[in-house]
C-alpha positions as CSV (number, residue, x, y, z in Angstrom):
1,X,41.8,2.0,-50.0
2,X,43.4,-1.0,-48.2
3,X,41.1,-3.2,-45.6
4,X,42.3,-4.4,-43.0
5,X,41.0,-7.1,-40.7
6,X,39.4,-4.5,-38.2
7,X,37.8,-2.2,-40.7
8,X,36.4,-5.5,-42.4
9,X,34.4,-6.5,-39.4
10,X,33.1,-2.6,-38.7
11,X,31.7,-3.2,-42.0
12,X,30.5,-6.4,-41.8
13,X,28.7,-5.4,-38.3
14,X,27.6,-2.2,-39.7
15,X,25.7,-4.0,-42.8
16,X,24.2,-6.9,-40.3
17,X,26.2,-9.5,-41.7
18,X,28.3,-11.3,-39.0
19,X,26.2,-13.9,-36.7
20,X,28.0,-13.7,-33.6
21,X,28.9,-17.3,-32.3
22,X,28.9,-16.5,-28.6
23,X,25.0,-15.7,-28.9
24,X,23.4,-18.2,-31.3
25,X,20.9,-20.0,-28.9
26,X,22.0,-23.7,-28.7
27,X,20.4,-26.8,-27.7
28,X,20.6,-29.8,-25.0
29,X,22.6,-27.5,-23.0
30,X,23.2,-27.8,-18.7
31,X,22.0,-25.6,-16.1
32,X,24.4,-25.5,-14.0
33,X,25.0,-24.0,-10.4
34,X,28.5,-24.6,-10.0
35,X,28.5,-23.1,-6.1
36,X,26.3,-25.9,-5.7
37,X,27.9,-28.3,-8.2
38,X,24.4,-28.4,-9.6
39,X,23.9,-29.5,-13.6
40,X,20.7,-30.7,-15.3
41,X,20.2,-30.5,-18.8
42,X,17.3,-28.8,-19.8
43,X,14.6,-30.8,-22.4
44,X,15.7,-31.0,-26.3
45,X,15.2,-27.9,-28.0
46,X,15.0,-25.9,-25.5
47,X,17.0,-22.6,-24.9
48,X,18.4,-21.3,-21.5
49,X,18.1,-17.5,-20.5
50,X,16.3,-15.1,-18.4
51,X,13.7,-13.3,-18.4
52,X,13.2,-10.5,-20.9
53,X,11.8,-6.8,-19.7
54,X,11.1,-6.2,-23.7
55,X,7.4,-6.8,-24.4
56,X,8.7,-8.1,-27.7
57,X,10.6,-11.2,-26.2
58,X,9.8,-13.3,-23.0
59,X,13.1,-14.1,-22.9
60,X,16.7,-13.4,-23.7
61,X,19.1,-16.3,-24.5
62,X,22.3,-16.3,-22.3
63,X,24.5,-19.4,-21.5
64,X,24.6,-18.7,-18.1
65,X,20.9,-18.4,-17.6
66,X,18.7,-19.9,-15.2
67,X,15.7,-20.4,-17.0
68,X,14.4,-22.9,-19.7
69,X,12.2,-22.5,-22.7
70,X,11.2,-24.0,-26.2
71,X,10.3,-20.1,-27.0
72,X,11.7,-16.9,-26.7
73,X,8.3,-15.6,-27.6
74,X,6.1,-17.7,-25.3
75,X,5.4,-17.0,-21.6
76,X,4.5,-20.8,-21.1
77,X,5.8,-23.5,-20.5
78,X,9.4,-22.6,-18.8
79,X,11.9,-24.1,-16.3
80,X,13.6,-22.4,-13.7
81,X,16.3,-23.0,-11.2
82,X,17.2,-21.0,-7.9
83,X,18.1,-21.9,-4.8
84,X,17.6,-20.5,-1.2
85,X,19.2,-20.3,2.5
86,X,17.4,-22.8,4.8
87,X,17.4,-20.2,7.1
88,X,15.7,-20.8,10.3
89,X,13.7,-23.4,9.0
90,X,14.4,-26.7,10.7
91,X,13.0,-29.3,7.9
92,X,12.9,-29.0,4.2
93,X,9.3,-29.8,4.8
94,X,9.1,-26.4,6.7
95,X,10.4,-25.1,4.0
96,X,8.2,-25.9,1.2
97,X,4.8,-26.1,3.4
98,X,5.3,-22.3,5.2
99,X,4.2,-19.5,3.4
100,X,4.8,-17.8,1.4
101,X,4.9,-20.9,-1.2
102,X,6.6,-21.2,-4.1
103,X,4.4,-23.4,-6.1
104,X,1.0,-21.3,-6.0
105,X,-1.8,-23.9,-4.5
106,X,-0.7,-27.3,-3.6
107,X,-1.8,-30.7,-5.2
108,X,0.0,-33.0,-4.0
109,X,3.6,-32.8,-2.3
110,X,5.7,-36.0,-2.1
111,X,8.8,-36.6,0.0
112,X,11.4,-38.6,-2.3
113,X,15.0,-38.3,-1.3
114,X,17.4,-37.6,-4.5
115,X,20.7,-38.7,-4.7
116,X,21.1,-38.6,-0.9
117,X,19.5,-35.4,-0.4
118,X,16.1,-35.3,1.1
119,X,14.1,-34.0,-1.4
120,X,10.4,-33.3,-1.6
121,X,8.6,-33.4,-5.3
122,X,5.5,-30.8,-5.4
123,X,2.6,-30.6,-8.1
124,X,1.1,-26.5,-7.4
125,X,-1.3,-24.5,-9.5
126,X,-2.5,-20.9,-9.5
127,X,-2.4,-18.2,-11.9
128,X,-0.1,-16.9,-14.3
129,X,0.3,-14.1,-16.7
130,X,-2.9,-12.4,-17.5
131,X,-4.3,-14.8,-15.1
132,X,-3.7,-17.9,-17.0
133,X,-4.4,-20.9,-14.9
134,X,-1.1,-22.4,-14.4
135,X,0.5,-25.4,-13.2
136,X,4.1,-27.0,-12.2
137,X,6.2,-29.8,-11.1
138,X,8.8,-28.5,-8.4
139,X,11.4,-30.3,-7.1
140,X,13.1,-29.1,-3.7
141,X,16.2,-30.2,-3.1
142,X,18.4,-29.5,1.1
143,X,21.9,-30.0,0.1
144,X,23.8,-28.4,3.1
145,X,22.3,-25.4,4.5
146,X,20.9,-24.3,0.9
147,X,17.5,-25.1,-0.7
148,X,17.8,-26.1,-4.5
149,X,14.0,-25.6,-6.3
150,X,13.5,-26.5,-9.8
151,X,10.2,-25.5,-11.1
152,X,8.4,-26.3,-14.4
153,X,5.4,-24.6,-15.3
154,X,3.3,-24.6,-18.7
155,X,-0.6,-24.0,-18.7
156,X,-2.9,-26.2,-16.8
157,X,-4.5,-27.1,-20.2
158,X,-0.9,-28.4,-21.2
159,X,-0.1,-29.6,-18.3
160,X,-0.6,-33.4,-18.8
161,X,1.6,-33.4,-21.9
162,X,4.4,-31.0,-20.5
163,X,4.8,-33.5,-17.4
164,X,7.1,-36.4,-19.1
165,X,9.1,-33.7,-20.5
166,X,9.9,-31.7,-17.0
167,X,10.6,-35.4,-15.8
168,X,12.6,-36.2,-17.9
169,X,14.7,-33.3,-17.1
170,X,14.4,-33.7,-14.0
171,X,16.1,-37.0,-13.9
172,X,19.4,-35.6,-15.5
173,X,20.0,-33.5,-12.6
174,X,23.8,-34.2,-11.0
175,X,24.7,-32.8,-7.6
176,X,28.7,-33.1,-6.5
Protein backbone atom coordinates (compact mmCIF):
# COMPACT_ATOMS: atom_id res chain seq x y z
CA UNK A 1 0.00 0.00 0.00
CA UNK A 2 1.72 3.33 -0.93
CA UNK A 3 0.94 6.58 1.41
CA UNK A 4 0.77 9.43 0.12
CA UNK A 5 0.84 12.89 1.75
CA UNK A 6 -3.03 13.18 1.99
CA UNK A 7 -3.82 9.76 3.15
CA UNK A 8 -0.99 10.38 5.83
CA UNK A 9 -2.67 13.33 7.44
CA UNK A 10 -6.35 11.40 7.34
CA UNK A 11 -4.55 9.13 9.40
CA UNK A 12 -2.74 11.21 11.48
CA UNK A 13 -6.24 13.23 12.20
CA UNK A 14 -8.11 10.12 12.51
CA UNK A 15 -5.68 8.70 15.39
CA UNK A 16 -5.59 12.42 17.20
CA UNK A 17 -2.12 12.94 16.51
CA UNK A 18 -1.65 16.32 14.57
CA UNK A 19 -1.84 19.65 16.82
CA UNK A 20 -3.16 22.00 14.50
CA UNK A 21 -0.98 25.29 14.58
CA UNK A 22 -3.70 27.70 13.60
CA UNK A 23 -5.54 26.79 17.04
CA UNK A 24 -2.88 26.41 19.80
CA UNK A 25 -3.92 29.28 22.17
CA UNK A 26 -0.92 31.76 22.31
CA UNK A 27 0.14 34.39 24.55
CA UNK A 28 0.85 38.37 24.76
CA UNK A 29 -1.31 38.61 21.78
CA UNK A 30 -3.33 42.18 20.52
CA UNK A 31 -6.88 42.83 20.45
CA UNK A 32 -7.31 44.51 17.76
CA UNK A 33 -10.27 46.48 16.01
CA UNK A 34 -8.78 47.33 12.87
CA UNK A 35 -12.18 49.53 11.68
CA UNK A 36 -11.18 51.40 14.49
CA UNK A 37 -7.44 50.99 14.27
CA UNK A 38 -7.78 49.84 17.78
CA UNK A 39 -4.85 47.30 19.34
CA UNK A 40 -4.13 46.55 23.07
CA UNK A 41 -2.44 43.67 24.19
CA UNK A 42 -4.10 41.66 26.48
CA UNK A 43 -2.16 40.77 30.12
CA UNK A 44 0.71 37.92 29.94
CA UNK A 45 -0.76 34.61 29.79
CA UNK A 46 -3.72 35.29 28.82
CA UNK A 47 -5.74 33.88 25.84
CA UNK A 48 -8.20 35.82 23.47
CA UNK A 49 -11.60 34.24 22.36
CA UNK A 50 -15.24 34.41 22.92
CA UNK A 51 -17.55 33.19 24.81
CA UNK A 52 -18.28 29.47 24.83
CA UNK A 53 -22.12 28.10 24.76
CA UNK A 54 -20.50 24.58 26.05
CA UNK A 55 -21.03 24.18 29.79
CA UNK A 56 -17.67 22.40 29.63
CA UNK A 57 -15.61 25.61 28.47
CA UNK A 58 -16.20 29.36 29.28
CA UNK A 59 -14.55 30.10 26.42
CA UNK A 60 -13.23 29.14 23.05
CA UNK A 61 -9.81 30.38 21.85
CA UNK A 62 -9.88 32.32 18.43
CA UNK A 63 -7.33 34.85 17.27
CA UNK A 64 -9.75 37.14 16.23
CA UNK A 65 -11.63 37.26 19.54
CA UNK A 66 -12.75 39.93 21.60
CA UNK A 67 -12.42 38.75 24.85
CA UNK A 68 -9.47 38.04 27.34
CA UNK A 69 -8.84 35.32 29.83
CA UNK A 70 -6.02 33.48 31.92
CA UNK A 71 -8.78 30.37 31.76
CA UNK A 72 -10.77 28.69 29.39
CA UNK A 73 -12.48 27.09 32.33
CA UNK A 74 -13.05 30.05 34.55
CA UNK A 75 -15.96 32.57 34.33
CA UNK A 76 -13.77 35.24 36.18
CA UNK A 77 -11.73 37.44 35.66
CA UNK A 78 -12.05 38.42 31.78
CA UNK A 79 -11.58 41.38 29.41
CA UNK A 80 -13.66 42.49 26.77
CA UNK A 81 -13.68 44.92 24.01
CA UNK A 82 -16.73 46.36 21.85
CA UNK A 83 -17.57 49.41 20.77
CA UNK A 84 -20.87 51.27 20.09
CA UNK A 85 -22.61 54.19 17.80
CA UNK A 86 -22.76 57.43 19.84
CA UNK A 87 -26.00 57.73 18.60
CA UNK A 88 -28.03 60.46 19.68
CA UNK A 89 -26.09 61.02 22.61
CA UNK A 90 -24.46 64.35 22.68
CA UNK A 91 -21.44 63.71 25.33
CA UNK A 92 -19.55 60.64 26.10
CA UNK A 93 -20.64 61.35 29.57
CA UNK A 94 -24.26 60.77 28.28
CA UNK A 95 -23.16 57.94 27.20
CA UNK A 96 -21.73 56.14 30.07
CA UNK A 97 -24.14 57.89 32.88
CA UNK A 98 -27.76 56.94 30.81
CA UNK A 99 -29.19 53.80 31.38
CA UNK A 100 -28.98 51.14 30.65
CA UNK A 101 -25.23 51.03 32.04
CA UNK A 102 -22.64 48.97 31.10
CA UNK A 103 -20.72 48.71 34.21
CA UNK A 104 -23.53 47.28 36.74
CA UNK A 105 -23.50 50.07 39.79
CA UNK A 106 -21.18 52.84 39.73
CA UNK A 107 -18.20 53.62 42.02
CA UNK A 108 -16.55 56.01 40.86
CA UNK A 109 -16.35 57.46 37.12
CA UNK A 110 -13.38 59.61 36.15
CA UNK A 111 -13.06 61.74 33.04
CA UNK A 112 -9.39 61.27 31.70
CA UNK A 113 -8.81 62.07 28.08
CA UNK A 114 -6.57 59.20 26.21
CA UNK A 115 -4.48 59.84 23.48
CA UNK A 116 -6.66 62.82 22.42
CA UNK A 117 -9.82 61.18 22.77
CA UNK A 118 -11.96 62.11 25.62
CA UNK A 119 -12.25 59.28 27.52
CA UNK A 120 -13.94 58.52 30.87
CA UNK A 121 -12.38 55.57 33.29
CA UNK A 122 -15.32 53.77 35.36
CA UNK A 123 -14.94 51.43 38.47
CA UNK A 124 -18.89 49.40 38.44
CA UNK A 125 -20.00 46.49 40.51
CA UNK A 126 -23.08 44.19 40.45
CA UNK A 127 -23.55 40.64 40.08
CA UNK A 128 -22.28 38.07 37.97
CA UNK A 129 -22.84 34.47 37.19
CA UNK A 130 -24.71 32.61 39.73
CA UNK A 131 -24.83 35.97 41.41
CA UNK A 132 -21.29 36.41 42.19
CA UNK A 133 -20.58 39.86 43.31
CA UNK A 134 -18.60 41.30 40.66
CA UNK A 135 -16.52 44.20 39.82
CA UNK A 136 -14.66 46.02 36.79
CA UNK A 137 -12.44 48.75 35.46
CA UNK A 138 -14.06 50.12 32.10
CA UNK A 139 -12.57 52.37 30.00
CA UNK A 140 -14.81 54.39 27.42
CA UNK A 141 -13.26 55.68 24.78
CA UNK A 142 -15.34 58.68 21.71
CA UNK A 143 -13.16 58.33 18.78
CA UNK A 144 -15.35 59.80 15.91
CA UNK A 145 -18.96 59.02 16.08
CA UNK A 146 -18.15 55.43 17.82
CA UNK A 147 -17.85 54.59 21.51
CA UNK A 148 -14.76 52.15 22.24
CA UNK A 149 -15.55 50.27 26.03
CA UNK A 150 -12.97 48.02 27.45
CA UNK A 151 -14.15 46.30 30.38
CA UNK A 152 -12.26 44.07 33.00
CA UNK A 153 -14.10 42.17 35.46
CA UNK A 154 -12.94 39.46 38.06
CA UNK A 155 -14.73 38.95 41.48
CA UNK A 156 -15.08 41.67 43.89
CA UNK A 157 -13.02 39.46 46.33
CA UNK A 158 -10.19 39.58 43.60
CA UNK A 159 -10.72 42.63 42.65
CA UNK A 160 -7.83 44.59 44.47
CA UNK A 161 -5.25 42.17 42.96
CA UNK A 162 -6.75 41.97 39.41
CA UNK A 163 -6.59 45.97 39.21
CA UNK A 164 -2.71 46.46 38.27
CA UNK A 165 -3.10 43.86 35.76
CA UNK A 166 -6.32 45.37 33.76
CA UNK A 167 -4.13 48.64 34.06
CA UNK A 168 -1.56 47.54 32.85
CA UNK A 169 -3.36 46.46 29.85
CA UNK A 170 -4.96 49.18 29.68
CA UNK A 171 -2.02 51.36 29.08
CA UNK A 172 -0.97 49.35 25.87
CA UNK A 173 -3.90 50.43 24.04
CA UNK A 174 -2.95 52.19 20.48
CA UNK A 175 -5.62 54.14 18.53
CA UNK A 176 -4.62 55.28 14.70
Amino acid sequence: MRITPLSLILMLIGFGLTVPVCNRPKTSQEIVLPELGFTMKVPRGWLIGWPSLKRTKKYLVSADGEYCFPSVNKSYPFGVVRHFPLGNFGTLAEFVHTPPTLYGALEKAINRPFLGYDAIEVIGFGEGEHRIPVKGLHKYIKKGDQVIVVSFLTTEEEFPEQESIFRASLSTIQLK
